[in-house]
KEKE-3310 file (N, C-alpha, C; in steps of 0.2 Angstrom, whole numbers, plus 5000, padded with zeros to 4 digits):
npx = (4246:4236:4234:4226:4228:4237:4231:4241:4248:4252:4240:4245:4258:4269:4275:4274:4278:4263:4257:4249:4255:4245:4240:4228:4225:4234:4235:4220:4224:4232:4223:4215:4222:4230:4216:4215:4223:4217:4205:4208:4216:4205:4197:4207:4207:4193:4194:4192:4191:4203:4205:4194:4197:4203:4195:4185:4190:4190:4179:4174:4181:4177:4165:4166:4175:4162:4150:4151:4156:4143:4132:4137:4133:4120:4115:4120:4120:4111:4103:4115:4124:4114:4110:4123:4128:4142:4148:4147:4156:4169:4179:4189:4191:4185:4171:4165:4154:4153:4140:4135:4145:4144:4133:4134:4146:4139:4128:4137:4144:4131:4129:4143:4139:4132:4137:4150:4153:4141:4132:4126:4125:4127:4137:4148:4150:4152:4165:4172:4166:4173:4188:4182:4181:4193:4198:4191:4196:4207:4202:4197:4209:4213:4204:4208:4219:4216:4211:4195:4180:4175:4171:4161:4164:4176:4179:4186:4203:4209:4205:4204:4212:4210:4214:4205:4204:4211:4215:4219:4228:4240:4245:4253:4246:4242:4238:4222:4214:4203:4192:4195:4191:4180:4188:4183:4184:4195:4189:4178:4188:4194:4181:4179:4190:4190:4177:4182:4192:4186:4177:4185:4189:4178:4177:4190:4191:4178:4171:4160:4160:4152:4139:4126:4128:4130:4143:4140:4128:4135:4145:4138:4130:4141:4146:4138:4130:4138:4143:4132:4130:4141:4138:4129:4139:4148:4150:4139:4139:4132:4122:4109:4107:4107:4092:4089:4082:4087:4103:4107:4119:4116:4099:4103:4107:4103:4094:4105:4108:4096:4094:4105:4103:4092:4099:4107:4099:4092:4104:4106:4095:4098:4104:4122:4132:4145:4160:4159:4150:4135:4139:4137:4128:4140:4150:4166:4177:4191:4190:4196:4195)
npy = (4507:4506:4493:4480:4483:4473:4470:4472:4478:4477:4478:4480:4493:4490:4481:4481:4468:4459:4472:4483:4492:4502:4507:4512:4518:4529:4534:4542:4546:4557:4563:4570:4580:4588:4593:4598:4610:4616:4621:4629:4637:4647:4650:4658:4669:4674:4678:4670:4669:4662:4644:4640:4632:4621:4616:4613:4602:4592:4589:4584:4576:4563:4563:4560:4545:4538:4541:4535:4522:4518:4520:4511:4500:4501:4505:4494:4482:4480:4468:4458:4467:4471:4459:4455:4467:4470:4469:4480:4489:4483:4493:4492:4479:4484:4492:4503:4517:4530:4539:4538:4545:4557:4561:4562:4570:4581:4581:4586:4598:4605:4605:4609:4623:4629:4628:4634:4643:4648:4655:4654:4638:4636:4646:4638:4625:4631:4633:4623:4611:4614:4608:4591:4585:4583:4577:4565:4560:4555:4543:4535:4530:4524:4514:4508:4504:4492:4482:4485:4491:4489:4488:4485:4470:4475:4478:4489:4497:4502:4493:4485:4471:4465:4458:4443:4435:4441:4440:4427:4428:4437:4428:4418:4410:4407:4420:4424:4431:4446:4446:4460:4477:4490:4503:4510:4515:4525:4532:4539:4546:4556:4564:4568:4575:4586:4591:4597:4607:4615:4621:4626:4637:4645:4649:4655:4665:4670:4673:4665:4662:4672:4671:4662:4644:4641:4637:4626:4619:4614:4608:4596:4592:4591:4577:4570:4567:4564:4549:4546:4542:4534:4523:4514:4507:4501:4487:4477:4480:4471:4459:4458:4471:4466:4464:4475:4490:4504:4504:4503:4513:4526:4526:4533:4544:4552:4562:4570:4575:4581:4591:4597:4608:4614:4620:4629:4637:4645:4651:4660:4669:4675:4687:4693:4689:4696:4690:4688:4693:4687:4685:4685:4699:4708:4698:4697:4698:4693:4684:4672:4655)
npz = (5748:5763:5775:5784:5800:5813:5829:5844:5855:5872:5885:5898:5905:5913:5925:5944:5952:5957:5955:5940:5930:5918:5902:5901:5914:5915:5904:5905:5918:5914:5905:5913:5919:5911:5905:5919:5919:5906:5910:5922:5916:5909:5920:5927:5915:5917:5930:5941:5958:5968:5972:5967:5958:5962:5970:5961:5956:5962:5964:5951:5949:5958:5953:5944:5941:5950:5945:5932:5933:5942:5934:5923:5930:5934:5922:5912:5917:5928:5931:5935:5946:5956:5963:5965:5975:5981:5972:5966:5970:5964:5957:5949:5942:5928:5921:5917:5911:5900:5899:5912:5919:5914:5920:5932:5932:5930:5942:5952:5948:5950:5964:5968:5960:5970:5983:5981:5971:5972:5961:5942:5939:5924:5921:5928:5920:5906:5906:5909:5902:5891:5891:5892:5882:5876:5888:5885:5874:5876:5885:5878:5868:5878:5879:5868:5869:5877:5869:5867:5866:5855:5836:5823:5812:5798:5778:5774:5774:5785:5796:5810:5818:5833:5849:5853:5866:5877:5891:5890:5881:5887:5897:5891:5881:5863:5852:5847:5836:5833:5816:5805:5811:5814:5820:5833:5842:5842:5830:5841:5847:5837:5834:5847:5849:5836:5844:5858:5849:5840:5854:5861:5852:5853:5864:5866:5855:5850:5863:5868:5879:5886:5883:5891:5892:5878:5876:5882:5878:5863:5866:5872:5860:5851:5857:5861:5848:5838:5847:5845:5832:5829:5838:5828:5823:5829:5841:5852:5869:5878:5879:5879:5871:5858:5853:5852:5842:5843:5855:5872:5873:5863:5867:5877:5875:5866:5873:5878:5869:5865:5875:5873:5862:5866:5876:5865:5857:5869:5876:5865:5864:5875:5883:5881:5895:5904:5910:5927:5931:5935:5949:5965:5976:5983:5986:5984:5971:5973:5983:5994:5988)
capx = (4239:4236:4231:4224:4232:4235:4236:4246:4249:4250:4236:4251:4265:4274:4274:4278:4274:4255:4253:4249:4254:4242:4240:4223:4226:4239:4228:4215:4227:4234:4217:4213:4230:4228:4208:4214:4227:4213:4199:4212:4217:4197:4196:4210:4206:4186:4196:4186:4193:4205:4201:4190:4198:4204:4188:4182:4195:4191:4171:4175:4187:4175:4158:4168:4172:4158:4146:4154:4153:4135:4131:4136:4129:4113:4114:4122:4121:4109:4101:4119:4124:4110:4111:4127:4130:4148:4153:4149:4164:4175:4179:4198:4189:4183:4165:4162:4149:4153:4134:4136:4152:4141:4127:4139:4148:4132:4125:4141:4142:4125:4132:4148:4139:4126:4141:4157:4154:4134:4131:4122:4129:4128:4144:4154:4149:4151:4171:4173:4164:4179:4191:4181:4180:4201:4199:4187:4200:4214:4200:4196:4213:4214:4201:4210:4226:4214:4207:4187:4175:4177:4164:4157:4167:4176:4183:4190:4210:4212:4203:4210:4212:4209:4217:4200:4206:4216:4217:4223:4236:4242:4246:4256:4242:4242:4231:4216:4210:4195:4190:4198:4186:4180:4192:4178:4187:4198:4183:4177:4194:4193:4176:4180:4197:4187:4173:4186:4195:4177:4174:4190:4188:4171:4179:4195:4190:4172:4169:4155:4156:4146:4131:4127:4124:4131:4148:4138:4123:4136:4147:4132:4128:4147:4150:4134:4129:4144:4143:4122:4131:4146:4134:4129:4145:4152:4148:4134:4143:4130:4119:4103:4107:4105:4086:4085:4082:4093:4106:4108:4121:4112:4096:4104:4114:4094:4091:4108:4106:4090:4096:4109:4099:4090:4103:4108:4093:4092:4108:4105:4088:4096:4109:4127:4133:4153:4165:4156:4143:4130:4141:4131:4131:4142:4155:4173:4183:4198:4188:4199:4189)
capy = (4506:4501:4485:4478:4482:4469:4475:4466:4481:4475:4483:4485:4496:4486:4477:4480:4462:4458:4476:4484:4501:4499:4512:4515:4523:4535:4541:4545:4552:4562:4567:4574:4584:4591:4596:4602:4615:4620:4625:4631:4646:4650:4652:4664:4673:4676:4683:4668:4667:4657:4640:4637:4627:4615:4613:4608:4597:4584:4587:4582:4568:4559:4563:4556:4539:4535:4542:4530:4515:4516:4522:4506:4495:4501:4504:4489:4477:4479:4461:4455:4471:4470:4453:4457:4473:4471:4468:4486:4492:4486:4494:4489:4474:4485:4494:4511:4522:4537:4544:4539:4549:4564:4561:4562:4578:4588:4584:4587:4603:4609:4603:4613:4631:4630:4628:4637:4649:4653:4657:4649:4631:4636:4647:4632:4621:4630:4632:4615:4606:4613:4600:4586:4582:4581:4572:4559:4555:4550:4540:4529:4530:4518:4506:4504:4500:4489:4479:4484:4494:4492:4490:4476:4471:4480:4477:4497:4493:4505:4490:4484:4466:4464:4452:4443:4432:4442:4438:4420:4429:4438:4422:4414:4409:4410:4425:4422:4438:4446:4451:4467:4478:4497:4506:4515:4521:4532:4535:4544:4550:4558:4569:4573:4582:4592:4595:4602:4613:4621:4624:4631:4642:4648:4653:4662:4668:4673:4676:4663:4662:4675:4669:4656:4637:4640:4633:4618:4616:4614:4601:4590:4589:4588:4574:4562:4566:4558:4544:4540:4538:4529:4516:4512:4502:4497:4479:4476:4480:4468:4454:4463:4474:4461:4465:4484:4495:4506:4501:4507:4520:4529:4530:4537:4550:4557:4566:4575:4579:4588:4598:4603:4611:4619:4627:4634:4642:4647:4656:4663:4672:4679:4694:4691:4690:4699:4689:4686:4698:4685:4684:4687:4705:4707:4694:4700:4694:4692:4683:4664:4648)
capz = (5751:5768:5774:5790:5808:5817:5835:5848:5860:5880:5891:5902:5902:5915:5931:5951:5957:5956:5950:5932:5926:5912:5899:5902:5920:5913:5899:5910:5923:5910:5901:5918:5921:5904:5906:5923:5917:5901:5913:5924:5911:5908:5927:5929:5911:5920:5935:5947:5964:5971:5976:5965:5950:5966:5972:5954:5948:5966:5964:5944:5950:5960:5951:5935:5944:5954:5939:5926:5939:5943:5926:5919:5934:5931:5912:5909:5921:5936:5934:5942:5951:5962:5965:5969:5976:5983:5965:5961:5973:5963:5948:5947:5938:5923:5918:5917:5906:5899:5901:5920:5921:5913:5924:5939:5931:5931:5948:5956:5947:5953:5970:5970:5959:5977:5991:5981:5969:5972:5953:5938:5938:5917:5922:5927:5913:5900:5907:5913:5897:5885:5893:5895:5875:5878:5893:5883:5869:5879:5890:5871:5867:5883:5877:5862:5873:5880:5864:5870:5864:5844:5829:5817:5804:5790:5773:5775:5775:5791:5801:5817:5823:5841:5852:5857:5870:5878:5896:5890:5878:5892:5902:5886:5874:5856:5853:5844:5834:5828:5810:5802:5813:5814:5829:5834:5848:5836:5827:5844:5849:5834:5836:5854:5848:5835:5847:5860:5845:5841:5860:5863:5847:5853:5871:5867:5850:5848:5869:5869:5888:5890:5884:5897:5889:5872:5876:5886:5873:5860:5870:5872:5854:5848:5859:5860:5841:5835:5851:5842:5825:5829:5841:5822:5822:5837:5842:5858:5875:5885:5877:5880:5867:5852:5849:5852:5836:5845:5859:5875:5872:5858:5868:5883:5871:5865:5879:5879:5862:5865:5879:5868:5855:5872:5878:5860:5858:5877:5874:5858:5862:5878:5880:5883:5902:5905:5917:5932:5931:5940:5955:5970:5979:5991:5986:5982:5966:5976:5990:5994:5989)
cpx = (4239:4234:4230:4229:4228:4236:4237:4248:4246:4246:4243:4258:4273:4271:4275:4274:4269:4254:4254:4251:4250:4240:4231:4222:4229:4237:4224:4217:4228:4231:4214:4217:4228:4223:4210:4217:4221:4209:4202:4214:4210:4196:4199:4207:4198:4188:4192:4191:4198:4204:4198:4189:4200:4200:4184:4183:4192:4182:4168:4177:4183:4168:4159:4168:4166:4151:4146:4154:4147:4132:4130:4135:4124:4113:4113:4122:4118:4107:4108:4121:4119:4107:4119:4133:4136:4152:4153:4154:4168:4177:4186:4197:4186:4176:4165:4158:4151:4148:4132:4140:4148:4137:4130:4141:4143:4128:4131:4142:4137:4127:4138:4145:4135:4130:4148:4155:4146:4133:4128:4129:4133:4138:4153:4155:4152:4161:4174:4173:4171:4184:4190:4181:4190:4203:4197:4192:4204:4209:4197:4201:4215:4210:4203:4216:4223:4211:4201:4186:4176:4170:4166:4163:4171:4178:4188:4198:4212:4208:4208:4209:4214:4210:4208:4199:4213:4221:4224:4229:4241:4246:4249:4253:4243:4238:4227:4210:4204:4195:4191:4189:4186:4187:4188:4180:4193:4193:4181:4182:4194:4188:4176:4186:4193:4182:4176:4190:4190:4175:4180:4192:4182:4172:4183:4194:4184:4167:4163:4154:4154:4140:4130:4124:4124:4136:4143:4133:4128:4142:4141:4131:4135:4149:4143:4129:4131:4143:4136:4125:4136:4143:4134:4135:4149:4147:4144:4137:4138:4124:4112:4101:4104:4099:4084:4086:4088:4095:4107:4113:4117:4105:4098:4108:4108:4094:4095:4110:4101:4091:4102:4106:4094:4093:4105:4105:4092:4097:4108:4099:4090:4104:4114:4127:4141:4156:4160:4152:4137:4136:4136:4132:4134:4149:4161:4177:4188:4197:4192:4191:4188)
cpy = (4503:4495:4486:4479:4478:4471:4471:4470:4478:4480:4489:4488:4491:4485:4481:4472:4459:4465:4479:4491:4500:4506:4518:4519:4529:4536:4545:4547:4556:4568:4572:4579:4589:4593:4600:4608:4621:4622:4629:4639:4650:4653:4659:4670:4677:4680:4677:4666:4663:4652:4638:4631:4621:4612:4608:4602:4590:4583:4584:4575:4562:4557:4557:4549:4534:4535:4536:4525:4514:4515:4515:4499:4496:4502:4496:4482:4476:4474:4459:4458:4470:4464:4450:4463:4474:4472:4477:4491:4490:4485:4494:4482:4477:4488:4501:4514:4529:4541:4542:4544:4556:4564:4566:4567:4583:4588:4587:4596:4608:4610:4610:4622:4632:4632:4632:4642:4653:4655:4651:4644:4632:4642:4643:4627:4624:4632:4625:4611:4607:4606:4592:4582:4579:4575:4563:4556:4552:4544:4533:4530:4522:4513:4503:4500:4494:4481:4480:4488:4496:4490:4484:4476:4474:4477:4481:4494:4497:4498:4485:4477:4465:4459:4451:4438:4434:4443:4431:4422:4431:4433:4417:4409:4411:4416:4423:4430:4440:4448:4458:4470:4486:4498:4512:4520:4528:4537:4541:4548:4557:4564:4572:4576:4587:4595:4599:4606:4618:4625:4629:4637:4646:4652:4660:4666:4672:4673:4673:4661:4668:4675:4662:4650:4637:4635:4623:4615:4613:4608:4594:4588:4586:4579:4567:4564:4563:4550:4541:4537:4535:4522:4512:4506:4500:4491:4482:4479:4475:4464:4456:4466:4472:4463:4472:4484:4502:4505:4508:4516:4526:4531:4533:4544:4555:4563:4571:4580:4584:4594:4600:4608:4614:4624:4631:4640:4646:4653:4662:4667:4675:4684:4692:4695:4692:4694:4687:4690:4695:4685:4687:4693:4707:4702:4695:4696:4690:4686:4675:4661:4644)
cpz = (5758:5769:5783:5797:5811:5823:5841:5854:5867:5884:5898:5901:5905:5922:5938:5953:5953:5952:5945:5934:5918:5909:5901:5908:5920:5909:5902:5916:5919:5905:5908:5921:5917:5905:5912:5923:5909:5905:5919:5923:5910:5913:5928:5922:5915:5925:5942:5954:5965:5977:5971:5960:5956:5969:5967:5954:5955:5966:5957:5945:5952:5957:5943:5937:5947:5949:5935:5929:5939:5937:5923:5923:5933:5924:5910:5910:5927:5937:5938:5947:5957:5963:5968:5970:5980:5979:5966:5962:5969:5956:5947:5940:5931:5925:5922:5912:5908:5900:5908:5922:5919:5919:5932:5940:5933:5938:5951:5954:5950:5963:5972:5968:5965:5982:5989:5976:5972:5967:5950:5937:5929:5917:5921:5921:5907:5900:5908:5906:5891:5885:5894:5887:5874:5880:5890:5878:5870:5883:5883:5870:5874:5883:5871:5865:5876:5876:5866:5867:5857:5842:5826:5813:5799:5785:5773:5775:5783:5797:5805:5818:5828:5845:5857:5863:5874:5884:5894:5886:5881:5896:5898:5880:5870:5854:5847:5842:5830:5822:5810:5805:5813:5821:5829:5840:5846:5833:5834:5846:5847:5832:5840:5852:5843:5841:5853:5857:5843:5847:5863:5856:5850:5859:5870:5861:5848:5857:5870:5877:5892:5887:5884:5894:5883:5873:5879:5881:5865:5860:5869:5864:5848:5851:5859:5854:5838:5840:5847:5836:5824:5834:5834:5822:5826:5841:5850:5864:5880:5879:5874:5874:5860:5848:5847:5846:5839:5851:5864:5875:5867:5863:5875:5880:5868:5868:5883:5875:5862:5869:5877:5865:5860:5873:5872:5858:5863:5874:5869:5859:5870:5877:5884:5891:5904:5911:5922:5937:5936:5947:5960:5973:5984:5992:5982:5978:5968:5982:5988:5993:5994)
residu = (UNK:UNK:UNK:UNK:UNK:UNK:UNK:UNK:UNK:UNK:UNK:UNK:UNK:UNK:UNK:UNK:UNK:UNK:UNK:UNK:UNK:UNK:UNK:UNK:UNK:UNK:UNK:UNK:UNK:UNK:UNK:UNK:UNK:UNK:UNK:UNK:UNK:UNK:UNK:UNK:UNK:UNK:UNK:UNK:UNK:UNK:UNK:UNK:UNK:UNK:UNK:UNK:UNK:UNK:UNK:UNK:UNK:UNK:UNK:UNK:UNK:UNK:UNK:UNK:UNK:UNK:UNK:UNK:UNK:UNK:UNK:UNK:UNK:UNK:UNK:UNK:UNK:UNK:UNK:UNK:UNK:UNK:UNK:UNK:UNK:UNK:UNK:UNK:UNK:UNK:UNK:UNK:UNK:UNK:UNK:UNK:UNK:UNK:UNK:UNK:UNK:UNK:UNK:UNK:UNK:UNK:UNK:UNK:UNK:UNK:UNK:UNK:UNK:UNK:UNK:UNK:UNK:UNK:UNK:UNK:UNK:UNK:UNK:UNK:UNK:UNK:UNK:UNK:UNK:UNK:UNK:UNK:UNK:UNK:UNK:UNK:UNK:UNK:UNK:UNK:UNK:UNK:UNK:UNK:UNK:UNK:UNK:UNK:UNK:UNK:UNK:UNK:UNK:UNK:UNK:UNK:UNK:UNK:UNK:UNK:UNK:UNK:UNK:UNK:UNK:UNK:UNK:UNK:UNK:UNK:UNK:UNK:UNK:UNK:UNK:UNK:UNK:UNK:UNK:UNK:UNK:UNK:UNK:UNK:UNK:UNK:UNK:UNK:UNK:UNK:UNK:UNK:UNK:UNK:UNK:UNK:UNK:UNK:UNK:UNK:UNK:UNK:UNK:UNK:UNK:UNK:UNK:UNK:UNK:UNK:UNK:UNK:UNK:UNK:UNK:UNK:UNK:UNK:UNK:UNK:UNK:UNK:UNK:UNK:UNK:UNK:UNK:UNK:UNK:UNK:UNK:UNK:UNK:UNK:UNK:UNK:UNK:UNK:UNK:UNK:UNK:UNK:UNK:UNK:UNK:UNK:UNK:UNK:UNK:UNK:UNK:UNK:UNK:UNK:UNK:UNK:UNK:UNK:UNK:UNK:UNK:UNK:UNK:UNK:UNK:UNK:UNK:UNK:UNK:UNK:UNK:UNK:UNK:UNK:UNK:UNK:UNK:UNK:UNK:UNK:UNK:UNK:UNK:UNK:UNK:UNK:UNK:UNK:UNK)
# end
């Protein structure tokens, strides 16, 4: 029978100096390598230009950071942010939001389908989104290296003890742990890896990327469906939170749930679209990005 993990793993992998290699940066480089090799083969199997998965992956790269930054400056925190707005430069100190990181994904996107391909942004998307459920487990796989973002209590015997002072354990403190706890960051690991094995079934096996906003409608509901019902059990992230009937991530995860369940129906009520049929006329398959 199992019993409680206790978890003890260091943030960091190792040192230079003053600086960390810390797991969580190597996750999340390695979720983005990985995501960028999967939408990478979609691109070529479409037959889409060259150039253009290189233009993505840095209009991805940056919308993802600077998204996920502000995201949780205003979500989570603008009373201090904006009392001091030089904080929010720097994110080496910690705080990102995943539904800022989407926010960021989707303008940048509409940004890049206007100035590189000229097509429906839903083109990009419903390519792009397969990877990003991938991307997202190695990116909680790195809050778990981190001891942060876990859940209430359990008795369950898979629960986790969490080093909860763990700056001062770092610096040769006794560690001081929390109660056997959900690892809600598994818990979502574990959703987003099904939800990229569904979208990468619905790609290569049943040719849902020709009708435009099934792959993205189906994303959206795989990924903050599971994020509303795993909120349920994952401890506050900000103070604030304490009196809501639902907590900020939950209701900012509503409103991507419903445009899921948009686009499924949208797709599904119009007629499949082949390869890169919208292309505009006059512009050459083969044409450099």
């Amino acid at each position: 029978m199992l019993d409680f993990v206790t978890w003890t793993v260091d943030p960091a992998i190792f040192s230079f100096g003053s600086r960390e290699i810390r797991w969580y940066g190597l996750l999340f480089a390695i979720g983005f390598l990985v995501g960028y090799k999967i939408v990478e083969k979609t691109f070529q199997h479409d037959k889409a230009p060259e150039g253009w998965i290189d233009k993505l992956f840095v209009y991805v790269l940056v919308a993802t950071v600077v998204g996920a930054r502000l995201g949780h400056c205003f979500f989570y925190g603008w009373d201090y942010y904006s009392a001091n707005p030089v904080e929010i430069l720097k994110i080496w100190e910690g705080g990102l939001a995943s539904h800022g990181g989407a926010i960021g994904i989707i303008i940048a996107v509409f940004i890049y389908s206007h100035k590189v391909t000229r097509m429906s942004p839903l083109w990009t998307f419903d390519r792009l989104v397969i990877a990003i459920p991938l991307v997202g487990a190695f990116i909680r796989l790195g809050n778990l290296m981190n001891h942060e973002i876990y859940g209430h209590a359990t008795s369950l015997p898979w629960g986790f003890r969490f080093i909860e002072n763990l700056h001062q354990w770092r610096m040769g403190a006794d560690p001081v742990f929390s109660d056997p706890s959900h690892p809600t960051q598994l818990y979502e690991a574990s959703f987003y890896i099904l939800t990229f094995l569904v979208l990468m079934y619905m790609y290569w096996k049943k040719n849902a990327g020709e009708r435009p906003g099934l792959i993205f409608g189906v994303f959206f509901i795989g990924i903050f469906f599971s994020r509303f019902l795993i909120e349920f059990i994952k401890n506050d992230q900000e103070a604030f939170e304490a009196d809501m009937l639902l907590n900020m991530g939950q209701l900012l995860s509503i409103p991507f749930i419903l445009i899921g369940v948009y686009l499924i129906v949208r797709a599904l009520n119009r007629p499949r679209v082949s390869g890169l049929a919208k292309q505009p006329e006059g512009t050459s398959k083969k044409r450099k990005g």
